[in-house]
Backbone bond lengths (Angstrom), bond angles and torsions (degrees), N, CA, C in turn:
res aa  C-N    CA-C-N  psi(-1)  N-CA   C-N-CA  omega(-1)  CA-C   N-CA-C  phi
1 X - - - 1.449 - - 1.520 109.22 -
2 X 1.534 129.12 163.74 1.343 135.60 -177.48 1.310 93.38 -103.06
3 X 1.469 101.82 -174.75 1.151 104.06 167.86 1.412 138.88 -110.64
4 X 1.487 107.47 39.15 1.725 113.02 134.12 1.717 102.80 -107.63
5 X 0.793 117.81 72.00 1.657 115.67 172.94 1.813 118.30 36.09
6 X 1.121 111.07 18.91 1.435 110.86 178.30 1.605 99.17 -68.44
7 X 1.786 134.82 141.09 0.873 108.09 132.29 1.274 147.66 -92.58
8 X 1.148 115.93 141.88 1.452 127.74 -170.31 1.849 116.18 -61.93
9 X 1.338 106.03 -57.74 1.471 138.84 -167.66 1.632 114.06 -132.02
10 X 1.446 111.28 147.86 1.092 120.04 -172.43 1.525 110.77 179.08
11 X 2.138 114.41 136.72 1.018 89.88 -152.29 1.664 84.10 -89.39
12 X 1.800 103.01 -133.47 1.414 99.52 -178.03 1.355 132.01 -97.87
13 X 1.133 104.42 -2.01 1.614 110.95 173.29 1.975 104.79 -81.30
14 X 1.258 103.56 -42.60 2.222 115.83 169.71 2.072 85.27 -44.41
15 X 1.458 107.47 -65.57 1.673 101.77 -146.73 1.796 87.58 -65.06
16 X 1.376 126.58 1.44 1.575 104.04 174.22 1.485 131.22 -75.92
17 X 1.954 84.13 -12.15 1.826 111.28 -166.07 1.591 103.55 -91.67
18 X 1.953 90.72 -23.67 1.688 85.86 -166.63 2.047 110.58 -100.88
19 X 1.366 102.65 17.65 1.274 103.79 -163.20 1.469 110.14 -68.95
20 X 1.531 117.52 -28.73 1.284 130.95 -148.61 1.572 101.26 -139.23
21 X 1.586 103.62 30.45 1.642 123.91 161.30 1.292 102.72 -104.51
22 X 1.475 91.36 159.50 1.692 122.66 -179.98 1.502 104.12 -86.81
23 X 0.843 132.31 48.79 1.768 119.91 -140.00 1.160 126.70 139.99
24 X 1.527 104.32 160.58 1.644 112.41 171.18 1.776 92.64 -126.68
25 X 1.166 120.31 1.49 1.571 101.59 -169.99 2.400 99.03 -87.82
26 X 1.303 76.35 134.47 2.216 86.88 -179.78 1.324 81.41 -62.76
27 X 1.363 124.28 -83.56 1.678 101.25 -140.43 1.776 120.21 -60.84
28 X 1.430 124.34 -19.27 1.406 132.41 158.83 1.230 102.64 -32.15
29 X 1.096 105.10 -83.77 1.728 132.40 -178.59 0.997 80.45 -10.56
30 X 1.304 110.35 -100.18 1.899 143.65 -148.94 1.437 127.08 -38.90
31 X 1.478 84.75 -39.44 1.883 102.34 -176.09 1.760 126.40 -106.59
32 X 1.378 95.30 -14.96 1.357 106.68 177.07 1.661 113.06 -156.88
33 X 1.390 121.45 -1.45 1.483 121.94 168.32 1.417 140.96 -92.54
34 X 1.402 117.43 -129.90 1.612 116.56 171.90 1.399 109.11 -74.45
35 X 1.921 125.31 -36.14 1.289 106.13 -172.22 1.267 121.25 -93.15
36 X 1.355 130.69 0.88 1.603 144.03 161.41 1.749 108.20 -26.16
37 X 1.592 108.69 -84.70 1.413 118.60 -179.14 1.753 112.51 -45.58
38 X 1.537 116.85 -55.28 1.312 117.55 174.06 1.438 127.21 -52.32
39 X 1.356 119.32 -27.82 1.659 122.21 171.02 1.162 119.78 -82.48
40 X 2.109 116.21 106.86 1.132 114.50 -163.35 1.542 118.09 -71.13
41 X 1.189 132.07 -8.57 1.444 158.43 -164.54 1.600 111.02 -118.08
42 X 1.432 111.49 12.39 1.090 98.48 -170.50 2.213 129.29 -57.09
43 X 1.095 90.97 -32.75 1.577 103.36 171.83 1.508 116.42 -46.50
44 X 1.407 109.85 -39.20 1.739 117.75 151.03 1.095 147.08 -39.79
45 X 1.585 76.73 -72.70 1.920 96.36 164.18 1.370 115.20 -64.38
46 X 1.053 105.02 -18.93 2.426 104.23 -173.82 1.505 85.91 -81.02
47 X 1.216 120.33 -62.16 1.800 98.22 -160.43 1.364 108.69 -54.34
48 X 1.585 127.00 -42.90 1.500 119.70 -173.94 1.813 111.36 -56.14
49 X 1.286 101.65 -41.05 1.486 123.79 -171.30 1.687 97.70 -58.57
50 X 1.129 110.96 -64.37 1.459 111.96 179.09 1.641 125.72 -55.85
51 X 1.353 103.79 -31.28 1.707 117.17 -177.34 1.632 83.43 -67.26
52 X 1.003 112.11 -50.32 1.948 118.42 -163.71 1.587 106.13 -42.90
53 X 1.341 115.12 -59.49 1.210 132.47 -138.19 1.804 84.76 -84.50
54 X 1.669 102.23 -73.57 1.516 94.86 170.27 1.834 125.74 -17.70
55 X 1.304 107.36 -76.01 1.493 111.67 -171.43 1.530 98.54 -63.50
56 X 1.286 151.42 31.54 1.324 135.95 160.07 1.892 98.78 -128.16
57 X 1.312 101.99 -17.34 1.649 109.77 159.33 1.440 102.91 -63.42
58 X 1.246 116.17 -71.68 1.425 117.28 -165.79 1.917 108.74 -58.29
59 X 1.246 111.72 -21.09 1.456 106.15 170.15 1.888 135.33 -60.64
60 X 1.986 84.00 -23.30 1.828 109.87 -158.36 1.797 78.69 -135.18
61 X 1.469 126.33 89.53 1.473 106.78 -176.13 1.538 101.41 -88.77
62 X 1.627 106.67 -22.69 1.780 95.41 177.07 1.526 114.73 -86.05
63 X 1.278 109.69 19.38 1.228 103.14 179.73 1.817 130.02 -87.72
64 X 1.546 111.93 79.94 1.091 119.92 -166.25 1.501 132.94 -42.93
65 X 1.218 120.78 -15.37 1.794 127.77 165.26 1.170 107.85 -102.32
66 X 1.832 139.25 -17.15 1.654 116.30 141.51 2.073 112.15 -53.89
67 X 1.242 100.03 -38.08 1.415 82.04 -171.82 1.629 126.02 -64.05
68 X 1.424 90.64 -22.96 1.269 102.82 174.48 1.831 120.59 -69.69
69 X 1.516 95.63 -30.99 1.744 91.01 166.50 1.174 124.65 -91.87
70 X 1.456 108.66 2.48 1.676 118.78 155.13 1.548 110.56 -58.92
71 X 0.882 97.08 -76.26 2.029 101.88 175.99 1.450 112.68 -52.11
72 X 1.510 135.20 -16.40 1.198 114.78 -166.43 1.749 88.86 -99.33
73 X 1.126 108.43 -32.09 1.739 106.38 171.05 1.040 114.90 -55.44
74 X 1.583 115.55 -59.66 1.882 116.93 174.63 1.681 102.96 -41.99
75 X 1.166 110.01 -77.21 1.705 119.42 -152.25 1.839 97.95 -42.34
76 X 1.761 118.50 -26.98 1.491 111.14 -161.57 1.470 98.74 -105.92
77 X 1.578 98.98 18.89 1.814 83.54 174.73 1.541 91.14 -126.25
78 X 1.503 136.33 5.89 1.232 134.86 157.34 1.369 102.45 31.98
79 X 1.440 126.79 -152.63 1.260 127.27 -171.90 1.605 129.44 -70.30
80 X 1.249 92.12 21.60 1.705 89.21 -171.52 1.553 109.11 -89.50
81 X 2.071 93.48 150.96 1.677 106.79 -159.05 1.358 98.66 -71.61
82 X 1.210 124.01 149.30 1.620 119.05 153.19 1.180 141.55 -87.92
83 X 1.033 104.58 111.43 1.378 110.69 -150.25 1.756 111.97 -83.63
84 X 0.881 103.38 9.65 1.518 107.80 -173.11 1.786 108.38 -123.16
85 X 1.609 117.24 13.63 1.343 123.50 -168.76 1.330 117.81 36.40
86 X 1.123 131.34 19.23 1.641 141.35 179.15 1.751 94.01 90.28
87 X 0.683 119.18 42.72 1.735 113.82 151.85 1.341 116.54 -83.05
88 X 1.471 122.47 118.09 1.190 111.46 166.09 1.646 104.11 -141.40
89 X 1.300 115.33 -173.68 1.792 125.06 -169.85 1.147 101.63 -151.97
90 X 1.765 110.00 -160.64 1.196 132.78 150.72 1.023 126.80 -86.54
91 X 1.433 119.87 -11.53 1.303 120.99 179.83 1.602 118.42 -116.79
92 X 1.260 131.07 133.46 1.469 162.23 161.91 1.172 134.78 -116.12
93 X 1.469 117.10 121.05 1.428 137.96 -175.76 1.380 125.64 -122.37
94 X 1.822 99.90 74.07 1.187 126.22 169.34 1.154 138.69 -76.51
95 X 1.488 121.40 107.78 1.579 124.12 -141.12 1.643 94.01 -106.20
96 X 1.188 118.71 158.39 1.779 134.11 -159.19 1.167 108.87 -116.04
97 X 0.862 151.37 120.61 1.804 138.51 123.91 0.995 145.95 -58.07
98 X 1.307 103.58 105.17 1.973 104.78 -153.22 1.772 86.84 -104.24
99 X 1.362 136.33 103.67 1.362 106.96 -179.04 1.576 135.88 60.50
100 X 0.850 117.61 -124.89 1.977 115.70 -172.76 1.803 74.30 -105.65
101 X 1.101 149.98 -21.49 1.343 129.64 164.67 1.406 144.76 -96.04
102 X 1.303 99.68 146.67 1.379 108.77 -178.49 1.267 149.08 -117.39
103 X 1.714 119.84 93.74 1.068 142.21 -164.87 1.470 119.14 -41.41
104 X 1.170 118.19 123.24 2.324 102.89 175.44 1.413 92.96 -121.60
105 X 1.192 113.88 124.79 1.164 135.36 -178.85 2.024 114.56 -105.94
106 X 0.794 130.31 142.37 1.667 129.10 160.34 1.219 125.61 -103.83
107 X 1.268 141.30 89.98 1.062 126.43 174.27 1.552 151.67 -92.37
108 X 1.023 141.58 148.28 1.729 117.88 -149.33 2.115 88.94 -153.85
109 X 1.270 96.30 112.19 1.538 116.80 167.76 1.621 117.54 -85.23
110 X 1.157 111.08 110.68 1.873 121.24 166.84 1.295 101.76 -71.04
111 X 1.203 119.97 164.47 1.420 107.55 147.21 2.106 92.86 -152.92
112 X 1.117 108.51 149.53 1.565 108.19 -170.43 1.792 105.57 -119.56
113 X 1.374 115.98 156.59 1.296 111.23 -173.10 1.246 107.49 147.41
114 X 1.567 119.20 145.16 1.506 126.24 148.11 1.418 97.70 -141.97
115 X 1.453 106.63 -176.40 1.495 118.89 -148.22 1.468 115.01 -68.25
116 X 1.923 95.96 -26.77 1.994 106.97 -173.33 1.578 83.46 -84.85
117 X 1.105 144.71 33.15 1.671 132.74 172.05 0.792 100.68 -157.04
118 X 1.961 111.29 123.82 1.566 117.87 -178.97 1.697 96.28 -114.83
119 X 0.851 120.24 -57.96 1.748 99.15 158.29 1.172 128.74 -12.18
120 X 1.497 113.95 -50.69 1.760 108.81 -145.54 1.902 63.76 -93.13
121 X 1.063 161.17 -72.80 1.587 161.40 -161.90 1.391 124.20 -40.91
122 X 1.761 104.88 -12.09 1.326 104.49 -177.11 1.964 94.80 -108.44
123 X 1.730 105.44 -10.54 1.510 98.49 165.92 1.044 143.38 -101.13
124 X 1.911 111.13 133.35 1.650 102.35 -145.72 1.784 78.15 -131.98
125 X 1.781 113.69 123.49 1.370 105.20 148.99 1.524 140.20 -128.35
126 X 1.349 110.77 137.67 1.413 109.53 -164.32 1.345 116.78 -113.81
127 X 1.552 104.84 112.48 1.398 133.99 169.65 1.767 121.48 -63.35
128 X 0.865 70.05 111.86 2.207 89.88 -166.24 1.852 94.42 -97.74
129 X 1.474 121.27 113.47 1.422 102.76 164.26 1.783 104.59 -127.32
130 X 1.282 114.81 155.30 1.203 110.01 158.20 1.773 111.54 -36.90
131 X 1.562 91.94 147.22 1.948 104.16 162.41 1.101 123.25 -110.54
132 X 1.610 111.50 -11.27 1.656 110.46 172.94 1.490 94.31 -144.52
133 X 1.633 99.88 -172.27 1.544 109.60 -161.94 2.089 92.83 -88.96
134 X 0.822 121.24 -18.15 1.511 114.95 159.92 1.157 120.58 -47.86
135 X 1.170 125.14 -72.25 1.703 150.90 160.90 1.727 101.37 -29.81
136 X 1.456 107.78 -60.89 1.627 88.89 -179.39 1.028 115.34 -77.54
137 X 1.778 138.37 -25.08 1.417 125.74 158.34 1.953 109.94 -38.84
138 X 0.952 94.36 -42.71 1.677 87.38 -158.96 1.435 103.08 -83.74
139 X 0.994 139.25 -42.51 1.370 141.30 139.47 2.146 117.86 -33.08
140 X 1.271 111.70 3.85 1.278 115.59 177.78 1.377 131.66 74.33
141 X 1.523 111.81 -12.85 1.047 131.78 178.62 2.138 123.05 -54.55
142 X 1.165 86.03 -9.86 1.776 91.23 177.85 1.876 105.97 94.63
């Protein structure tokens, strides 16, 4: 992903999630698109998602399309409690609904950079793997 959350790249099991998106931008997706309804945990994943997006706003404050996924995170988490008291990481385990099934996924965000490199600072990638042997069937994995 860049750094307004567009993704850039993706291998082929990502383009199975993104076939039947409006989009390539994650937080769209997430907060108001195709992957909203499908994430059974989503109330989870939004607070981590939102802590995310914030602290890389507050890194770029003139940066006018993070601010904009500041507000689109706020406005789609409306009144909901947080259930995680502001705990957040690198790691997220955002589970799917494929039908009567249910995908568990793990996910784990890099992000690379120091201060003489604004490139390598605006690149962030996040490794999505199956969590059980369901998940990697459906993901193709055998």
């Amino acid at each position: 992903m860049d750094g307004h959350w567009n993704i850039v790249r993706s291998n082929a099991a990502a383009e199975g999630l993104l076939a039947a998106s409006d989009g390539r931008n994650a937080v769209q997706l997430t907060y108001a698109g195709a992957w909203r309804d499908p994430i059974d945990n989503w109330d989870d994943i939004a607070w981590a998602g939102l802590a995310r997006v914030q602290a890389q706003a507050a890194r770029v404050p003139q940066d006018e399309v993070l601010a904009e996924r500041v507000d689109l995170t706020t406005w789609a988490m409306g009144d909901l409690p947080d259930p995680s008291a502001g705990a957040s990481g690198p790691v997220l385990c955002p589970n799917f609904r494929s039908g009567t099934d249910l995908i568990r996924t793990v996910s784990v965000v890099a992000q690379f950079g120091s201060p003489l490199d604004v490139t390598l600072d605006e690149l962030r990638i996040e490794l999505t793997h199956p969590a059980d042997d369901d998940a990697r069937r459906f993901f193709g994995g055998g």
